[in-house]
C-alpha positions in Angstrom: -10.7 18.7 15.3 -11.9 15.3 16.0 -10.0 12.1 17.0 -10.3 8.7 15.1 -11.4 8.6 11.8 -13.2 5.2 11.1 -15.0 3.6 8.4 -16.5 0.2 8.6 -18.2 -1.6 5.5 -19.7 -4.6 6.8 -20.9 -4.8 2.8 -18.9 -4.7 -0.7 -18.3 -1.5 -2.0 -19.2 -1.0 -5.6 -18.5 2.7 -7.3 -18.0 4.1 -10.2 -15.1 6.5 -8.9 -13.0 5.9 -5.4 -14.8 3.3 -3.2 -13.5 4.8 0.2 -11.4 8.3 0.1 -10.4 9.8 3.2 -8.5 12.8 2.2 -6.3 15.3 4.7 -7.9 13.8 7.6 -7.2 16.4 10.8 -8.4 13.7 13.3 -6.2 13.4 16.1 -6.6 9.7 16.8 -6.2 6.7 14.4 -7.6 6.2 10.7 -9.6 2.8 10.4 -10.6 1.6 7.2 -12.5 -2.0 7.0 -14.3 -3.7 4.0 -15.3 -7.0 2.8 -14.1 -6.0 -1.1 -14.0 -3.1 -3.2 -14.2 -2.3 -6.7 -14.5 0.2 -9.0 -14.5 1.0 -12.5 -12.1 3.9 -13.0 -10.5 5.3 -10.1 -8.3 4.3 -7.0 -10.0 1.4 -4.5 -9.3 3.3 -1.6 -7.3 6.5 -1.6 -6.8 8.2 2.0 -4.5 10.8 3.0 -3.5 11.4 6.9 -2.6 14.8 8.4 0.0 15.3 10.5 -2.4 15.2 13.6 -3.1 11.6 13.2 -1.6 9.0 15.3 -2.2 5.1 12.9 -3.5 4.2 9.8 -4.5 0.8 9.5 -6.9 -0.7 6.2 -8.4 -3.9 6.3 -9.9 -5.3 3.3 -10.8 -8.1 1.6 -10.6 -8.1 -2.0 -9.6 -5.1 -4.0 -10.5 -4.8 -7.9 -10.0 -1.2 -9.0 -9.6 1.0 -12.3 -7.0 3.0 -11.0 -4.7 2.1 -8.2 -5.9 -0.5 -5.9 -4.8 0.7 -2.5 -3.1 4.4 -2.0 -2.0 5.8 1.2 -0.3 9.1 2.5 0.5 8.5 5.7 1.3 12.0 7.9 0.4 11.3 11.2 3.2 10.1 13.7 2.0 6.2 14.0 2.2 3.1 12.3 1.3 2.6 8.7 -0.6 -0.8 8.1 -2.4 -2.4 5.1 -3.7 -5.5 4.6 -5.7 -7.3 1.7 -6.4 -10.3 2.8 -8.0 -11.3 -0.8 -6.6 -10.7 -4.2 -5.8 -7.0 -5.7 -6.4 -6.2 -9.4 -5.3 -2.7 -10.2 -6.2 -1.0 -13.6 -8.8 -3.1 -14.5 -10.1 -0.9 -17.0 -6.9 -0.9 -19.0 -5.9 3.0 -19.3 -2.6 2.4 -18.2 -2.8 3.8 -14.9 -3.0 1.4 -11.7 -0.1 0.3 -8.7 -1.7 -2.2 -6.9 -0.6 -0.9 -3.4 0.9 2.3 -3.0 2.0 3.6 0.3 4.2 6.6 1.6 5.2 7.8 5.8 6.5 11.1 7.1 9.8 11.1 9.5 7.3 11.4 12.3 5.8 8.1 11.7 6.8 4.8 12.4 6.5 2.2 10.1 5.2 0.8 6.6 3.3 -2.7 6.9 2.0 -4.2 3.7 0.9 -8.1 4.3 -1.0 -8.6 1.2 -2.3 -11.3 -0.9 -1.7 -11.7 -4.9 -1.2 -8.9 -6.4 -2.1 -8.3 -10.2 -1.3 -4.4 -11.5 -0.6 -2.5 -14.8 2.5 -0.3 -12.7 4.4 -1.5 -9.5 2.5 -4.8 -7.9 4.2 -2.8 -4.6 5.1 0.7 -4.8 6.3 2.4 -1.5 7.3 5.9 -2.4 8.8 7.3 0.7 9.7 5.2 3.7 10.5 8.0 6.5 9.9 6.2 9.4 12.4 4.9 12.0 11.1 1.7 12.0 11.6 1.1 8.6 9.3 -1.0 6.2 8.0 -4.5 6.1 6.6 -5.7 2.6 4.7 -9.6 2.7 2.9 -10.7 -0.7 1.5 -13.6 -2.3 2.4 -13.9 -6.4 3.0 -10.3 -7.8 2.3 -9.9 -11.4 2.9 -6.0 -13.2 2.5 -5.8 -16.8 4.3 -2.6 -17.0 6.4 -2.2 -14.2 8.4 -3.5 -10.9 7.1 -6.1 -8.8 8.4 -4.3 -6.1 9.4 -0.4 -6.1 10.5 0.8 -2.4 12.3 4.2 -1.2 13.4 3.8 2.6 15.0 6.8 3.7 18.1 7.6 5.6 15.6 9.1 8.5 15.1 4.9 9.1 17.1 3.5 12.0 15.7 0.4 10.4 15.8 -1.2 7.0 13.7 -2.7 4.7 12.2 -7.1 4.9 10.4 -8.3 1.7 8.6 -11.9 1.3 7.3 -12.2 -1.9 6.0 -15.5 -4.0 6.2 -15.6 -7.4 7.2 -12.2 -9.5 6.2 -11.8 -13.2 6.9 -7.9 -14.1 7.6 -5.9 -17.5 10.5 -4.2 -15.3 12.1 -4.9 -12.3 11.3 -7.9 -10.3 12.9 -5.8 -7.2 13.5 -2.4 -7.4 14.6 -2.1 -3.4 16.3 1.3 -2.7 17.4 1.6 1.4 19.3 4.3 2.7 18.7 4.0 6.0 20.6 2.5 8.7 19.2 -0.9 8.6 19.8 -3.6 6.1 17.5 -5.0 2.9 16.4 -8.5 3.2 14.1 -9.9 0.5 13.0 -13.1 0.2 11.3 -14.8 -2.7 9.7 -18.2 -2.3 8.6 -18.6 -6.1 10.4 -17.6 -9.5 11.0 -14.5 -10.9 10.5 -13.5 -14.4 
């Protein structure tokens, strides 16, 4: 097996299906995704999946316009779980009904989820964190969040947390639930919303 898994796109990606898809990775070291902006036409904007031999996962991107999901990542390894899109993300731009605009999930060996992310625009969850396993818990930072079909923000911290879950959003518009904030862990929830909710 290898070690650290990186990709670097100095350029915009443009694709018709996934614009950067790391899947099972069995690198031993860290997983590095970087781009200027990515978009696609009908399919996720960057899909990667970690093994359990990986130690972080950190993407870095600008801009993310995508048919499908924006961002999605399965975190196994045992490290750190970070994303941040320091532009705008669109998610389900090409309407079928299918599109979070981040979508992250740890293992119990990992550490943490990080999202520090821009405005968000999506047909499901703006902010969808399936499973939060990690003992240091989850930290969620937007700009405005806008879902025209479901939550704002969707998040699942388990009870394998010894900490809890921090959200700082701006505005929410969302078909659903502004906050759908679930925490079992042995931390608290503290969300913050500088903006109004609808």
């Amino acid at each position: 097996t290898g070690k650290d898994v990186i990709t670097n796109a100095n350029d915009a990606i443009t694709a018709g299906s996934v614009g950067t898809w790391v899947a099972d990775s069995l690198g031993s070291g860290n997983t590095t995704i970087k781009a200027t902006s990515v978009t696609t036409t009908a399919a996720d904007g960057i899909n990667v999946t970690t093994g359990a031999l990986a130690q972080a996962a950190n993407i870095q991107v600008g801009t993310v316009s995508a048919g499908d999901h924006g961002i999605n990542v399965a975190h196994g390894g045992t490290g750190s779980l970070t994303i941040t899109p320091t532009g705008k993300s669109d998610a389900d731009t090409d309407k079928a009904g299918i599109g979070a605009g981040v979508v992250a999930s740890n293992t119990a060996a990992g550490t943490d989820i990080t999202i520090n992310v821009a405005d968000v625009e999506s047909n499901e969850a703006s902010i969808y964190v399936a499973a939060s396993r990690g003992k240091d818990g989850l930290n969620i930072t937007t700009g405005n969040l806008v879902s025209r079909s479901g939550n704002g923000v969707f998040t699942d911290n388990a009870a394998t947390a010894d900490k809890g879950t921090t959200v700082v959003t701006g505005s929410v518009t969302a078909a659903g639930n502004g906050f759908d904030v679930q925490d079992w862990s042995k931390g608290s929830i503290d969300i913050t919303v500088n903006g109004k909710v609808d």
